[in-house]
C-alpha positions as CSV (number, residue, x, y, z in Angstrom):
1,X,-64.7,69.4,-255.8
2,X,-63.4,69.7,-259.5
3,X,-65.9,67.8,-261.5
4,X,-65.1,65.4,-264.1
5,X,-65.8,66.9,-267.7
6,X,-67.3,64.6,-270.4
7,X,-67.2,65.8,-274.3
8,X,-69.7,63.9,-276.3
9,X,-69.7,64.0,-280.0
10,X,-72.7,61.8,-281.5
11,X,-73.5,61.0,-285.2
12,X,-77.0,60.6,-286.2
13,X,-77.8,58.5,-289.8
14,X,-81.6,59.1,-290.7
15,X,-83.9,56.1,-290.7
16,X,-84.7,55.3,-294.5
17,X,-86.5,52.4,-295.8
18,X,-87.0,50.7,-299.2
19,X,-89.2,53.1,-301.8
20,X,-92.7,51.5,-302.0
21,X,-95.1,53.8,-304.4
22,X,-98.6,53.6,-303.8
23,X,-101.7,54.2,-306.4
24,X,-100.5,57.7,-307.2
25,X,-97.0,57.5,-307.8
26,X,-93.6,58.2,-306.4
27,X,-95.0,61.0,-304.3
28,X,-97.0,58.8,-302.4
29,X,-94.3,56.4,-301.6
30,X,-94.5,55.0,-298.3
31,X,-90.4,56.5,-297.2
32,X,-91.9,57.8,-293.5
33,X,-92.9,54.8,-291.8
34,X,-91.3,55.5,-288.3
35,X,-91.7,53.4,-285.3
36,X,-95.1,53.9,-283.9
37,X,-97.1,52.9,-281.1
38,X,-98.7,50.0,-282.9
39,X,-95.7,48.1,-283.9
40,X,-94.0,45.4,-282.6
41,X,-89.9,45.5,-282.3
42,X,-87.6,42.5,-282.0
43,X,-84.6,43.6,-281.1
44,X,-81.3,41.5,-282.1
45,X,-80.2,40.6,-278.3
46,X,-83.8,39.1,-277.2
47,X,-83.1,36.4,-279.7
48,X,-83.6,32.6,-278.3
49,X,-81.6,31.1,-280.5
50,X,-78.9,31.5,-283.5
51,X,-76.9,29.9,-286.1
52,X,-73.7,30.8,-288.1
53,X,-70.7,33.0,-287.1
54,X,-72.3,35.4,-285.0
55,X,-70.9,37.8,-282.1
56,X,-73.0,39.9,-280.0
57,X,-72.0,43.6,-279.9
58,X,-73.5,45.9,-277.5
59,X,-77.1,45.7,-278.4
60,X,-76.2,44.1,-281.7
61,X,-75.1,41.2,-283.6
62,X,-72.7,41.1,-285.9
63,X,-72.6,38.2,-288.4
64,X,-70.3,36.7,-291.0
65,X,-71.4,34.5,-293.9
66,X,-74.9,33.8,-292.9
67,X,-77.1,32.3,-290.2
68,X,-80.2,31.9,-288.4
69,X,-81.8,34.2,-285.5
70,X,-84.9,33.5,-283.6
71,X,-87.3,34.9,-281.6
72,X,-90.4,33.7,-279.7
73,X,-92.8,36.4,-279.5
74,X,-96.3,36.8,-278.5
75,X,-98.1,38.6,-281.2
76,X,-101.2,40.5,-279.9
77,X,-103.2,40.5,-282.9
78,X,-103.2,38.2,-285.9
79,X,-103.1,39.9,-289.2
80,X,-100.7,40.8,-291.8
81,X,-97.7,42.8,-291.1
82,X,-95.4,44.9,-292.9
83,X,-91.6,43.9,-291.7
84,X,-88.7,46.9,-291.5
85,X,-85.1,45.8,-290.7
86,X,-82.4,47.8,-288.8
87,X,-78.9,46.5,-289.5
88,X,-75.9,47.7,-291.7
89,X,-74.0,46.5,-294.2
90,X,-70.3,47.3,-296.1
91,X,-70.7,45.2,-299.1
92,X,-73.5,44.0,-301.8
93,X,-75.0,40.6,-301.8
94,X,-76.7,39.8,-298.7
95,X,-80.4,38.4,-298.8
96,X,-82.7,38.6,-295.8
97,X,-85.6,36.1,-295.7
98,X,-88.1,36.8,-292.7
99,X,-90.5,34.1,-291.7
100,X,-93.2,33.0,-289.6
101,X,-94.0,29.3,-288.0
102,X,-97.0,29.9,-290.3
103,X,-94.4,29.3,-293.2
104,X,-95.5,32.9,-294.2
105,X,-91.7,34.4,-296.2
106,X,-91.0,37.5,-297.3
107,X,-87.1,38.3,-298.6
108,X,-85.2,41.2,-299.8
109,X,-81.7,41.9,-301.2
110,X,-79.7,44.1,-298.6
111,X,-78.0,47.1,-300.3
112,X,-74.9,48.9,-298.8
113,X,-75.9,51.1,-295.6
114,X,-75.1,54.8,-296.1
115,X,-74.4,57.4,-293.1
116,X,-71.2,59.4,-290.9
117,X,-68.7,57.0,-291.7
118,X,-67.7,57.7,-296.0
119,X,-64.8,55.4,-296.2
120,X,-65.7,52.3,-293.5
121,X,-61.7,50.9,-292.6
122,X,-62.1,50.1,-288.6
123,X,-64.5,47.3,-287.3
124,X,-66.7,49.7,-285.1
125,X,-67.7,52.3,-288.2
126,X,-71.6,51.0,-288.5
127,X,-73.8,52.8,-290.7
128,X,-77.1,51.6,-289.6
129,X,-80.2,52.3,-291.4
130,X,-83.8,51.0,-291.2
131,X,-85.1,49.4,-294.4
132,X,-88.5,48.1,-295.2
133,X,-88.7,44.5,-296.8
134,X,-91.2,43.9,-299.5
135,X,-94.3,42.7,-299.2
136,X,-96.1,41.2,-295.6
137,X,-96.0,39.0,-293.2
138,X,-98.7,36.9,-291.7
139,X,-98.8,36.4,-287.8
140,X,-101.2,34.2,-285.8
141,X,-102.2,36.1,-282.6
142,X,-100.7,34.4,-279.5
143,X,-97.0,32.6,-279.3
144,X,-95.4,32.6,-282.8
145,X,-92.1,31.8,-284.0
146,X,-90.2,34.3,-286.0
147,X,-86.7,33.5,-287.8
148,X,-84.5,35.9,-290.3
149,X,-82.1,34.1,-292.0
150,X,-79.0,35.9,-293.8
151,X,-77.6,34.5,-297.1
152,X,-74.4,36.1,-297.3
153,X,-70.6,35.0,-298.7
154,X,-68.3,33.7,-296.3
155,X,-66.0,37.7,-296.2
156,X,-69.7,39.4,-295.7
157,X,-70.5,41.1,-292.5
158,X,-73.8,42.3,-291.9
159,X,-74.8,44.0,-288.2
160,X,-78.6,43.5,-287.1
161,X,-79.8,45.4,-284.8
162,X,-83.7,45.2,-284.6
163,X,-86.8,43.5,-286.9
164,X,-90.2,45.6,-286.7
165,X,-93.5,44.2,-287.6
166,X,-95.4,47.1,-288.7
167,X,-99.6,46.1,-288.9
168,X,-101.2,46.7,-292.0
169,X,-104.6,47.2,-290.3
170,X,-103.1,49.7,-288.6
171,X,-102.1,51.8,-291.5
172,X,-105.0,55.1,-291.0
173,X,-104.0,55.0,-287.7
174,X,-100.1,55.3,-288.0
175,X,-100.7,58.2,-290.9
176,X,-102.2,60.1,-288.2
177,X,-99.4,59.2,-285.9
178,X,-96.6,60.8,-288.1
179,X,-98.8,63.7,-289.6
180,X,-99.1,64.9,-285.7
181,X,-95.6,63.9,-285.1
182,X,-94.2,65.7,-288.3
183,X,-96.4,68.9,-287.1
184,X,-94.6,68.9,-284.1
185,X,-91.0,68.7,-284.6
186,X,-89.3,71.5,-283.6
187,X,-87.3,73.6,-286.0
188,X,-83.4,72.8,-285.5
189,X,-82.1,74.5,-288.6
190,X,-80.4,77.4,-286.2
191,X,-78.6,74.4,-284.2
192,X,-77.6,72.9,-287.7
193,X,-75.7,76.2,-288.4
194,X,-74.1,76.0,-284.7
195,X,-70.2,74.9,-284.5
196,X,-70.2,71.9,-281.5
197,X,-72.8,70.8,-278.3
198,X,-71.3,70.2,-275.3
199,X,-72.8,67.8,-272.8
200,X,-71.6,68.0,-269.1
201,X,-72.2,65.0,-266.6
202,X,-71.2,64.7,-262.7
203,X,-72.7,62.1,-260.6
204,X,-71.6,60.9,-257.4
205,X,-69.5,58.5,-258.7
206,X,-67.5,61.3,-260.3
207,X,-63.7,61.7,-259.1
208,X,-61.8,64.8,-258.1
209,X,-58.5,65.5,-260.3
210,X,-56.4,64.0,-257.2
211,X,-57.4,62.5,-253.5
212,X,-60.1,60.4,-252.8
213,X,-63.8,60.5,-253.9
214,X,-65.6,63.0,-251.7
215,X,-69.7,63.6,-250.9
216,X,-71.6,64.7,-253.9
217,X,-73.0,67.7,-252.4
């Protein structure tokens, strides 16, 4: 059986977020505040509700002008939590206000999302980046209500893809997290210098060049 050939080329953009420096300076700005065991991620398709011109994408929505999404989310632990947004943008002047049913707001201006695509012309070239809103957010432990709404002019498309609620108590813990993470990440420079990757995939659903499917063995 001739087996069906699949050639895979991915593009990666690297997960940034908004410069924050602590006591010491720039150095110490918090720039490395990956995903971690202790947050909590609300991804853009679990949403129970929206508003505005939206349309769901894959695992994403993208929306035009504006508008409302909600979750309902049972929050583990009440404290205050730092909030990162995954989404990407083409153009300047969106404003992203998180909030809680506590009333609790935190906002940020969107800048333009950078990655693969240079010059953005077709609707499905997304550079999507993960940015870190300003200040925290208050959550009650239990069932809360969390909206992001998106101030945007009517020609503005922004894509959302997730909202992560990163706990400040938690903040020793994720340090540790990322220094034993950082420590060990393999060294990939020799694959950087490499030309292509290939990926091959047959299943049993695979089909021969002609005639019928036949046993996967």
């Amino acid at each position: 059986m001739k087996k069906m050939i699949f050639v895979l080329a991915t593009a990666v953009s690297a997960l940034t977020l908004f410069g924050q420096p602590g006591a010491g300076g720039a150095k110490e700005a918090r720039k490395v505040a990956f995903p971690t065991r202790y947050s909590i991620i609300l991804y853009s398709d679990q949403v129970s509700d929206t508003s505005g011109s939206n349309k769901l994408i894959a695992a994403h929505w993208q929306n035009k002008g504006g508008g409302l999404f909600i979750w309902q989310k049972n929050i583990p632990e009440e404290g205050e939590y730092e909030v990162a947004l995954s989404y990407s943008a083409n153009s300047e002047g969106t404003v992203a206000s998180i909030f809680s049913s506590a009333v609790d707001t935190v906002s940020a201006r969107l800048p333009v999302t950078s990655g693969y695509y240079q010059n953005v012309s077709n609707w499905y070239e997304m550079n999507f980046q993960r940015k870190q809103i300003p200040g925290s957010l208050h959550l009650r432990k239990g069932q809360n209500t969390i909206t992001l709404q998106l101030s945007s002019g009517a020609g503005q498309t922004t894509n959302l893809f997730s909202l992560e609620f990163i706990p400040v108590a938690k903040r020793v813990a994720i340090e540790k997290d990322r220094i034993l993470a950082q420590g060990n990440r393999s060294n990939t420079s020799w694959f950087a210098k490499t030309s292509y990757g290939l990926m091959f995939h047959w299943t049993s659903q695979s089909m021969p060049k002609q005639g019928p499917l036949k046993p996967y063995a």
